[in-house]
MARBASE-594700 format. One line per field, with one value per residue (C-alpha): residue number from 1; x negated, y, z. Coordinates in Angstrom, 2 decimals, padded with zeros to 5 digits. Layout:
% residues N
k = c(NUM;...)
east = c(X;...)
north = c(Y;...)
up = c(Z;...)
***
This chain:
% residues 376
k = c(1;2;3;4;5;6;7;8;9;10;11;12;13;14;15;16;17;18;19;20;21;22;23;24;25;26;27;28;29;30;31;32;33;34;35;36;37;38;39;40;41;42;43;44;45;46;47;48;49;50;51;52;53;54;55;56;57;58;59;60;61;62;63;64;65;66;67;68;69;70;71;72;73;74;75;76;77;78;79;80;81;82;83;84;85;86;87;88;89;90;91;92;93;94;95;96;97;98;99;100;101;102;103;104;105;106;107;108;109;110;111;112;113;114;115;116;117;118;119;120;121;122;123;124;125;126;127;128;129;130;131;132;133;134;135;136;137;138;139;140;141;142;143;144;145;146;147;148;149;150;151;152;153;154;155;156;157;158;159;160;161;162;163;164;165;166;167;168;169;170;171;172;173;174;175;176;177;178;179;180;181;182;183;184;185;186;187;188;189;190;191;192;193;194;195;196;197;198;199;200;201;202;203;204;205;206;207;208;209;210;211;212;213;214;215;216;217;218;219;220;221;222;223;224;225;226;227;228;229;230;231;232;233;234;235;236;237;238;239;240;241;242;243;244;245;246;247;248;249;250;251;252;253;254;255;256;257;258;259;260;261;262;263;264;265;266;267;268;269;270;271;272;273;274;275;276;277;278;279;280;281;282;283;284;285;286;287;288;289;290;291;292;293;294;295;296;297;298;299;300;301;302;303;304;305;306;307;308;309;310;311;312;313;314;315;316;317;318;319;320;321;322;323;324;325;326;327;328;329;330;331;332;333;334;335;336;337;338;339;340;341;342;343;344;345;346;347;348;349;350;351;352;353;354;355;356;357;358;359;360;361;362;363;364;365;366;367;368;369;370;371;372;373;374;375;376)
east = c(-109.07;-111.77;-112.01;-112.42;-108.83;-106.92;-105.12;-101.97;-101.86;-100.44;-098.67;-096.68;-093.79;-091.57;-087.77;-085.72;-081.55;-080.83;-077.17;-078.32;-080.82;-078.31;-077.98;-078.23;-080.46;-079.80;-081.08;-080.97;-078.10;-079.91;-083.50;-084.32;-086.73;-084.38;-085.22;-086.05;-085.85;-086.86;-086.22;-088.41;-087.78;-090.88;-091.22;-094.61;-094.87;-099.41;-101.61;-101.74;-097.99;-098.20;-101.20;-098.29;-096.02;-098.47;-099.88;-096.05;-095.51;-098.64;-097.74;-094.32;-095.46;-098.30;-095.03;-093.28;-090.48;-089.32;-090.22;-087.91;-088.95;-085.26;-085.69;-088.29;-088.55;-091.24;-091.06;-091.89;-089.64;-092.00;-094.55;-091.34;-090.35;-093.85;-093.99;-090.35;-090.94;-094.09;-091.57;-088.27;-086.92;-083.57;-083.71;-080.89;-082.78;-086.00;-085.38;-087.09;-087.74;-088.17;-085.21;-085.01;-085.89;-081.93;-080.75;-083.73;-082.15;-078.99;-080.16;-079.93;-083.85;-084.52;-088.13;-088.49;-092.49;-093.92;-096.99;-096.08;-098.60;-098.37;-096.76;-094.17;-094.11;-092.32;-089.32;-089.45;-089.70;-086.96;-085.05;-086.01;-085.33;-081.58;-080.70;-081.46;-084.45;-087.83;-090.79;-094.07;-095.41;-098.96;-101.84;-101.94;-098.35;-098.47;-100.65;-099.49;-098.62;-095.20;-095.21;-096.79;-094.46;-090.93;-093.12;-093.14;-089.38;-088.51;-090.52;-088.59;-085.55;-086.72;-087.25;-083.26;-082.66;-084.55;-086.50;-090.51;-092.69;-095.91;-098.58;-101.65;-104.34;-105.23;-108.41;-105.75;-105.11;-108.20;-109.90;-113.22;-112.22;-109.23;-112.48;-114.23;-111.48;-110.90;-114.19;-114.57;-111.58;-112.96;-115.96;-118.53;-120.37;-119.31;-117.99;-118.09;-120.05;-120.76;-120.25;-120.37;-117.79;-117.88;-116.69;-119.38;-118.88;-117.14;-114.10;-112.11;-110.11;-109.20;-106.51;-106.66;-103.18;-101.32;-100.49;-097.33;-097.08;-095.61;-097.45;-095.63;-096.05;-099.82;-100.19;-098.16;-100.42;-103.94;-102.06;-105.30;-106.84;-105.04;-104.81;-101.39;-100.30;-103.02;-104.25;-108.04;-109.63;-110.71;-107.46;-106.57;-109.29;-111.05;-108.34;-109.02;-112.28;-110.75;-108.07;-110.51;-111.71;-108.83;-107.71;-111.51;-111.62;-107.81;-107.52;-107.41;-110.12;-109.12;-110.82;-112.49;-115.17;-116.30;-117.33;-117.44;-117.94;-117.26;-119.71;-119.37;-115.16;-113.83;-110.56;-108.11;-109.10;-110.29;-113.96;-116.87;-117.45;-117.19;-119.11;-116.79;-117.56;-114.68;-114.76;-113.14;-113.29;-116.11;-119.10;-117.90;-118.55;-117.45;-119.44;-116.89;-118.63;-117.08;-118.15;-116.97;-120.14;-120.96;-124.72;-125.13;-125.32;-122.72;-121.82;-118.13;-117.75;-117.50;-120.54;-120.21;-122.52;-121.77;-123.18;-124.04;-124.29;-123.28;-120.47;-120.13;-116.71;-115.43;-119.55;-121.93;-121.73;-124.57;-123.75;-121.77;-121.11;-116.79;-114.19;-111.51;-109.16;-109.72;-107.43;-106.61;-105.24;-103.42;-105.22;-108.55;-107.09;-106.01;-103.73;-102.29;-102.01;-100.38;-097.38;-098.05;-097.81;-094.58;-092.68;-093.09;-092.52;-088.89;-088.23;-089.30;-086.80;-089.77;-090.24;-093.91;-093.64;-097.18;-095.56;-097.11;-100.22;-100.92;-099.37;-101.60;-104.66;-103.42;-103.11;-106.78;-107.71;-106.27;-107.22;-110.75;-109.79;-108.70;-111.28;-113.70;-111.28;-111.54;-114.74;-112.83)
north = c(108.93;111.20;113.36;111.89;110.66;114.29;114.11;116.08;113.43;111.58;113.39;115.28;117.31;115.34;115.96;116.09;116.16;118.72;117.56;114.20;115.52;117.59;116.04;117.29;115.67;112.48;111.75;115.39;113.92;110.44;111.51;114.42;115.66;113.05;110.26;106.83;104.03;104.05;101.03;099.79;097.26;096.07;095.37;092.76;091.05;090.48;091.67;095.46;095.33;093.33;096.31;098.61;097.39;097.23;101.14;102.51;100.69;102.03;105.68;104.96;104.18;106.84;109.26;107.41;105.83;102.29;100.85;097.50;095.93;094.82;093.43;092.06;091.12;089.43;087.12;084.57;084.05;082.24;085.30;087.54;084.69;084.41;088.37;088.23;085.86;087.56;090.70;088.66;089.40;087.05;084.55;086.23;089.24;087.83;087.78;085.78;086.34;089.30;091.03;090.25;094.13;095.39;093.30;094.64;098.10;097.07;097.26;100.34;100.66;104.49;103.51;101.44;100.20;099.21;097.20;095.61;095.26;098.28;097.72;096.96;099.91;102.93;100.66;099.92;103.55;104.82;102.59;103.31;106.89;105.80;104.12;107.13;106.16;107.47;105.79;105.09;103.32;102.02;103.96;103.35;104.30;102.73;101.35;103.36;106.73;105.92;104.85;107.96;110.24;107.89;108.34;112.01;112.66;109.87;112.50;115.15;113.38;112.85;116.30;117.17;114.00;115.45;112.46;111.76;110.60;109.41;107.25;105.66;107.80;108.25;110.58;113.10;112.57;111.79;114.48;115.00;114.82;117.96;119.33;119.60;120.57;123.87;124.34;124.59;126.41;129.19;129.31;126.90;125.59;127.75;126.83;123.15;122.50;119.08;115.69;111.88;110.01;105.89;102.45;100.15;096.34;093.07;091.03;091.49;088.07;085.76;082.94;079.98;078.88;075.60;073.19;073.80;077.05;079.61;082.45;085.35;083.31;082.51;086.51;087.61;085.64;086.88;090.36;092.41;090.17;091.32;094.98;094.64;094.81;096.21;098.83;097.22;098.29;101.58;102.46;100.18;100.94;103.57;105.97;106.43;108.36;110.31;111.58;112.97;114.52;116.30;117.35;118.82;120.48;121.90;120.89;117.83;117.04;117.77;114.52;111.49;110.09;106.38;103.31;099.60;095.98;092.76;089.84;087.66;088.08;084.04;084.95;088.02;090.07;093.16;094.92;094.49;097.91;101.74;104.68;107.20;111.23;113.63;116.91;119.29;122.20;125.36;122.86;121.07;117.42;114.58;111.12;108.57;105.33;101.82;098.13;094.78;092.39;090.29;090.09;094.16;097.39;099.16;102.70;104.23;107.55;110.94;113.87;117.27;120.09;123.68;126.72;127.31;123.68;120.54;118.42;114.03;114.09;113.50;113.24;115.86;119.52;121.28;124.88;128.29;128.18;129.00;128.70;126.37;124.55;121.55;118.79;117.28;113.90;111.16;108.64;107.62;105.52;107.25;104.77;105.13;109.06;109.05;107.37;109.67;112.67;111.29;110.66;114.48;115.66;113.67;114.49;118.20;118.26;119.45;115.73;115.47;114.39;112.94;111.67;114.38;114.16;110.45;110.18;112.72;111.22;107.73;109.14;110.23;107.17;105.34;107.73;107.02;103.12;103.54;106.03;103.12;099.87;101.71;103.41;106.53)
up = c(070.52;070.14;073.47;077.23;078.33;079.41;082.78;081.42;079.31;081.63;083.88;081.36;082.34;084.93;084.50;087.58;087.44;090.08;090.14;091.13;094.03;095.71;099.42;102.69;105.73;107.10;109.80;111.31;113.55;114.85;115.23;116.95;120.22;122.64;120.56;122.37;120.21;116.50;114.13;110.95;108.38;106.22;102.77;102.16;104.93;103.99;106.16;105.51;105.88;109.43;110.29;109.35;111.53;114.53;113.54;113.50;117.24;118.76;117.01;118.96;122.14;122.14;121.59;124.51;121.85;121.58;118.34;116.78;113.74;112.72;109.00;106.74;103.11;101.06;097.88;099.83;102.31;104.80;105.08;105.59;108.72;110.26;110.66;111.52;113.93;115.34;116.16;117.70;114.07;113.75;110.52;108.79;109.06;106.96;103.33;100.76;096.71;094.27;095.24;098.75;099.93;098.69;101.56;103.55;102.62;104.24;107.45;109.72;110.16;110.40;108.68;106.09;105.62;102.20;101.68;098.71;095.70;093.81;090.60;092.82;094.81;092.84;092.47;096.20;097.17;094.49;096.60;100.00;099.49;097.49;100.65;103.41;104.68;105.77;103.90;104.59;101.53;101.13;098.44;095.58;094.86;090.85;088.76;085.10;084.72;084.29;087.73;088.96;087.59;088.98;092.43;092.20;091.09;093.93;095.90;094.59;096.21;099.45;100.20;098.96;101.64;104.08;104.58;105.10;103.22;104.01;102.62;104.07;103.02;106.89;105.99;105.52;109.04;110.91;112.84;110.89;107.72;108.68;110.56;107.20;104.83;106.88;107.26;103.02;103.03;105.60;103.28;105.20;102.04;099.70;096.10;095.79;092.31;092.75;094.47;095.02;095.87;096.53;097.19;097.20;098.73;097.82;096.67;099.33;099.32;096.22;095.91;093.64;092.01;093.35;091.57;089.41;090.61;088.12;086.74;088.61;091.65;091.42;090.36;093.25;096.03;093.75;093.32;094.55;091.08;088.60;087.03;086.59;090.00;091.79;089.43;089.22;092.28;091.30;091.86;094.58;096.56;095.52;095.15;099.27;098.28;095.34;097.76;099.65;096.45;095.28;098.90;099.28;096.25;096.14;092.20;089.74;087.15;083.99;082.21;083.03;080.90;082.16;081.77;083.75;083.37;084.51;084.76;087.77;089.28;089.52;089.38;087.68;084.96;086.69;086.63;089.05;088.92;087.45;087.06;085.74;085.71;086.75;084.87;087.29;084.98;085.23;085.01;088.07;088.07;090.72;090.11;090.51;091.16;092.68;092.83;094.33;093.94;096.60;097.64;096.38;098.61;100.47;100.93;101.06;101.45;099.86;099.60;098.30;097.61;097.54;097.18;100.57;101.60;101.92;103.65;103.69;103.66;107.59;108.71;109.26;107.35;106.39;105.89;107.50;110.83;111.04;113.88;112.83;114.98;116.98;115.08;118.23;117.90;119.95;118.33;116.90;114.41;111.39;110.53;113.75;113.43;110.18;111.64;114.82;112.02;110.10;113.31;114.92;111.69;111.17;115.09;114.36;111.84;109.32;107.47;105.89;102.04;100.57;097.60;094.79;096.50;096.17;092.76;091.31;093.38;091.48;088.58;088.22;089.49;086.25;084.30;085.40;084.78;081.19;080.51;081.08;079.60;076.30;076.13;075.48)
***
């Protein structure tokens, strides 16, 4: 390949069957402003998926709504029972193995919450959305661009369903950060021509393999490990941070030119870190720039400059002063809002779909990743 990896590459044209989209609302009839009790089901029962389940009860309790976590499914069948137990979830009710979520899908949980490790996720929420129910499924969405893409045509569904979508990239949600964006869109730093954005700290767990324990077992438990189901973390983690960058800047870079290494990771087969430029087209560049190294410096966050200032993604902002609206929220937590956000929205009967949004920010995110695998 001789020019930097191009992002229509891999997003390509998308193909949707209008015939099979066609359906009307769902739950129009069973959630609306009267609504008292909600129920979830969860699909990876880890800890971000027991967070989940604790964020969507506190959103329904802020909103004065009864929240019942009535299913759960994990391949392992214990972590589905411990969180099952942890939420008066019966034993029939807790499913076990690789396929364990259809049964899940059985259930008659208005919510259905997905904290699975990616690779696994775009068949999850193709089936979610198949089965009539509102998602909220965990960034990164995929971890190829064939993933990507089944994530935005499953999006493409959910809005014929009339269903919500939403999906953990709580800056999208949090006060300052909506502070900031309308402040660049009202004009407050001008046009953006530059930035940095970054996700600087350590492995954040590891697992060793058991003995005689199979391959797709041992890569399940060390998932966050191994590119192939998390993505490698610039795309597991750091796709939080270019989020923020395609929200701020209202557009997608058009290439990604990087490069990485690894030198110290015990386990997996992922990078330490990447340094990757974003070419958002008329001589805008975004440094792109991640590491997990134990013992090294940390700094997460996002920093743009403008022509008339500057803004640190949901920090301070250096530039014109503009009237924008308060954001208030109900919560502080943005991982509380978001669920805050996707509730109103079903109950409003105007469901919020994030699915495009995340699958494009995921997309650049491997693009950035294969950019710097292949030196290309």
């Amino acid at each position: 390949m001789k020019t930097p990896l191009s992002r229509r590459t891999f997003i390509g044209n998308s193909t949707l069957a209008g015939a099979a989209l066609a359906s009307t609302p769902i739950f129009a009839a069973n959630i609306n402003a009267g609504t008292k009790k909600l129920k979830c089901a969860l699909i990876g029962c880890g800890g971000r998926g027991n967070g989940a389940v604790k964020n969507f009860k506190e959103a329904c309790k802020i909103l004065g709504i009864e929240a019942t976590l009535v299913a759960t499914s994990d391949a392992f069948k214990s972590k589905a029972e411990s969180t099952g137990k942890a939420h008066g979830v019966p034993a029939d009710k807790c499913y076990g193995g690789y396929n364990g979520y259809k049964e899940l899908l059985k259930s008659d949980a208005d919510f259905v919450l997905m904290a699975t490790p990616p690779g696994f996720r775009p068949v999850h929420f193709r089936a979610t959305i198949e089965a009539g129910k509102n998602a909220f499924i965990e960034k990164p969405v995929a971890v190829d661009p064939v993933g990507a893409r089944h994530v935005i045509e499953t999006g493409e569904m959910a809005k014929q369903k009339g269903l919500a979508v939403v999906t953990g990239t709580q800056r999208r949600h949090s006060q300052g950060y909506l502070r900031n964006k309308a402040l660049i869109d009202a004009g407050a730093i001008g046009d953006i021509k530059g930035g940095v954005i970054q996700w600087n700290g350590r492995i954040p767990w590891i697992k060793r393999r058991a003995d005689g324990e199979s391959e797709a077992d041992y890569m399940a438990k060390n998932w966050l490990n191994f590119y192939e189901l998390s993505g490698d973390h610039i795309v597991e983690q750091h796709v939080h941070n270019i989020d923020v960058c395609l929200w701020f800047m209202g557009k997608v870079p058009v290439s990604a030119l990087g490069f990485g290494g690894r030198a110290r990771r015990v386990t997996g087969n992922q990078f330490d870190f990447f340094s990757v430029d974003l070419d958002v087209g008329d001589d805008v560049h975004i440094h792109s720039q991640c590491r997990q190294l134990a013992g090294t410096y940390s700094r997460v966050g996002e920093m743009f400059t403008g022509t008339e200032g500057s803004t640190s993604g949901g920090g301070k902002m250096n530039g014109k002063d503009f009237k924008v609206p308060d954001f208030k929220q109900v919560s502080g937590n943005g991982q509380v809002q978001e669920h805050v956000d996707m509730i109103r929205s079903v109950i409003a009967g105007k469901p919020l779909n994030e699915a495009q949004q995340i699958a494009e920010s995921t997309m650049v995110a491997i693009m950035g990743r294969m950019s710097a695998y292949t030196g290309q």
